[in-house]
N, C-alpha and C positions, 0 to 999 in steps of 0.2 A: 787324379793323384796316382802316379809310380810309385809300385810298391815293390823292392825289391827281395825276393828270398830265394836264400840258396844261392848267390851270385856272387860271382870270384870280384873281388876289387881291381879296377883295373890302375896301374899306375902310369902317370903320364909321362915318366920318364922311363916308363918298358915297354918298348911296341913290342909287338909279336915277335919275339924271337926264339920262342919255342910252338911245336907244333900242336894241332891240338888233339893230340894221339897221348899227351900225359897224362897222371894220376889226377884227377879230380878235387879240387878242395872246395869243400864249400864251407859259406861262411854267412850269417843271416847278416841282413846292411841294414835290413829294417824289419818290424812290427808293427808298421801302422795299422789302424784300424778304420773302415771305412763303411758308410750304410750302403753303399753303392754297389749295384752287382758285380761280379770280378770276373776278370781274362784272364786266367792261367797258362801265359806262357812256359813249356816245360821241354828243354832242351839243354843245348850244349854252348859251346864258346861263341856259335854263330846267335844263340840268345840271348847269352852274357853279355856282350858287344867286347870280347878281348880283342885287346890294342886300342882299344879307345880313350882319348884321356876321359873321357864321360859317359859315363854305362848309359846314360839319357839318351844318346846317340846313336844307342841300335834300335833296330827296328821296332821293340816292343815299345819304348819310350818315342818313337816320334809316330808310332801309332797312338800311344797315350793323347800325346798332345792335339793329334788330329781330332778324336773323341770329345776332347774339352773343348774344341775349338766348335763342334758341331753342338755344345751343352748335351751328351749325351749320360746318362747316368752308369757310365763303367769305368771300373779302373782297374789297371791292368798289375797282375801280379808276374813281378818276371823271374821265373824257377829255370833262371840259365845255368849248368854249372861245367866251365870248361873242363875237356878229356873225358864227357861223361857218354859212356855205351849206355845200348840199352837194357844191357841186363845192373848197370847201376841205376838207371832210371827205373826200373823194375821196383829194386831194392829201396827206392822210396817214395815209390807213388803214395804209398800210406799214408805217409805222414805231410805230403806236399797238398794231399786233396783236404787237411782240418781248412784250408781257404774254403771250400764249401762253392768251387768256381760255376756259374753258369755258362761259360763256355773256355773249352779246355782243349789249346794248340797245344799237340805234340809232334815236338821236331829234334828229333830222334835216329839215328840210325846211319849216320854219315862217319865218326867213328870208329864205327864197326867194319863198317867198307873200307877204313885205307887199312886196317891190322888186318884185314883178310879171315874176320870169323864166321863160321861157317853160315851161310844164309838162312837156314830153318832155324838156325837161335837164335838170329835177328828177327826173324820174323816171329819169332814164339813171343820172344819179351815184347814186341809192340802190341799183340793181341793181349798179351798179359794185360799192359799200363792201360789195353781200350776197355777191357772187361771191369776191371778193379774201378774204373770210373764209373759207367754204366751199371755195374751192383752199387753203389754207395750213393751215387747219384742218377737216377736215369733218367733224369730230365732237361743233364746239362746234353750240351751242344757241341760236339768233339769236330777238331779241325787236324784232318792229318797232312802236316807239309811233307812233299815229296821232296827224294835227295837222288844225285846221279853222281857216281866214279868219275874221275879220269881214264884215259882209256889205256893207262900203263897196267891196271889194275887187270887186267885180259879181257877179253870180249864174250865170255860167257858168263864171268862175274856181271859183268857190270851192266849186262843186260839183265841177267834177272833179280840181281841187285833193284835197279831202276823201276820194275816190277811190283816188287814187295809191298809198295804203298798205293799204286789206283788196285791192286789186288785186296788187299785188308781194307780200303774205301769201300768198295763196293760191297765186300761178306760185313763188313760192321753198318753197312747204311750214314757213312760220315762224310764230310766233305772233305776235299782233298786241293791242296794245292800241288798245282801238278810240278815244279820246281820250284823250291821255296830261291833259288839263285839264279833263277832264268834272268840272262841280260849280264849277271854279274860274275857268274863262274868261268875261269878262264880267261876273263878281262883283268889284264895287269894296271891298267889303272885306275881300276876301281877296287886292287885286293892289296893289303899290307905285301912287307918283303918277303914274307914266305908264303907267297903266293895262295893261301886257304882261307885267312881271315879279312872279311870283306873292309873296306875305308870305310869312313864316314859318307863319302857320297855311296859306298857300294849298299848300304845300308838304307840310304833314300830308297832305292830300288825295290831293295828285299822288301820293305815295308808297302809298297804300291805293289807289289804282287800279292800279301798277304792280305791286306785290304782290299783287293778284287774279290776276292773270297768271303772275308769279315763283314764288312759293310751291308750288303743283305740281311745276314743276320741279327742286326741291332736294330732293324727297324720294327 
């Protein structure tokens, strides 16, 4: 069971045509409730699945389905909310974490890289979201996806941009995907017209990378 919270509605007669550098709205889709241990997805519009006509369709939900398909006892909470930085993600890990998740992907920090804010407050707020897990829970199981610039962004941004996450993987002890878009960023035909938010096939992808990673761990 998908469960979606904090996730922008996608409408199928609005693909991407704005970028995902806006204001944030979040909006609960659902309150299910489930005995089954929980994935807390917790990210931005690349979690949301915007431009999709079916939120089902980003990576968190065709990992869902992968999971039911193995009868595996988890369901996945998707805390996508498009235009979200990490110091918005900061600002509500509190209340994202009453899901109570045993393992908890944060993909975070892509955002921040295209406005250009300053790297050590990107990097403060993702120690922030890894501590506030880790005090409330410390026994869940943190998955950090890695994010990478374009290289209009200049070459010493975006190198230690790219940095930030096997850096906080390695000081927090979490697993890391080393690009959550590897295969898919930069591939125009596998990203909507404004070039950032991945298709539906680009989302097949992101989901086989994230599950490189996942899969180990539910066993």
């Amino acid at each position: 069971m998908l469960i979606l919270l904090l996730s922008c509605k996608s409408d199928g007669s609005k693909k991407a045509t704005e970028s995902d550098t806006s204001t944030p709205k979040a909006e609960i889709e659902t309150t299910q409730k489930s005995s089954s241990k929980k994935i807390v997805f917790f990210g931005d519009s690349l979690t949301a699945g915007y431009g999709l006509d079916d939120v089902n369709d980003a990576f968190p939900g065709i990992i869902q389905r992968k999971i039911d398909s193995l009868e595996l006892d988890y369901s996945i909470v998707n805390s996508g909310v498009s235009g979200e930085t990490t110091s918005g993600g900061k600002n509500r890990i509190d209340w994202v974490l009453n899901e109570k998740p045993s393992i908890f992907i944060l993909e975070l920090g892509a955002n921040d890289g295209l406005r250009g804010v300053p790297l050590k407050q990107s990097k403060e707020n993702l120690q922030a979201i890894i501590d506030a897990v880790k005090k409330k829970y410390p026994d869940t199981k943190i998955v950090l996806a890695g994010m990478q610039l374009p290289p209009n962004m200049g070459q010493t941004y975006t190198t230690e941009f790219k940095n930030i996450f096997p850096e906080l993987a390695k000081k927090n002890d979490v697993q890391l995907i080393p690009f959550l878009l590897e295969d898919v960023g930069g591939v125009s035909a596998l990203n909507q017209s404004d070039g950032i938010h991945p298709t539906k096939e680009g989302h097949q992808i992101m989901a086989k990378n994230v599950w490189d990673v996942l899969e180990p761990m539910l066993q």
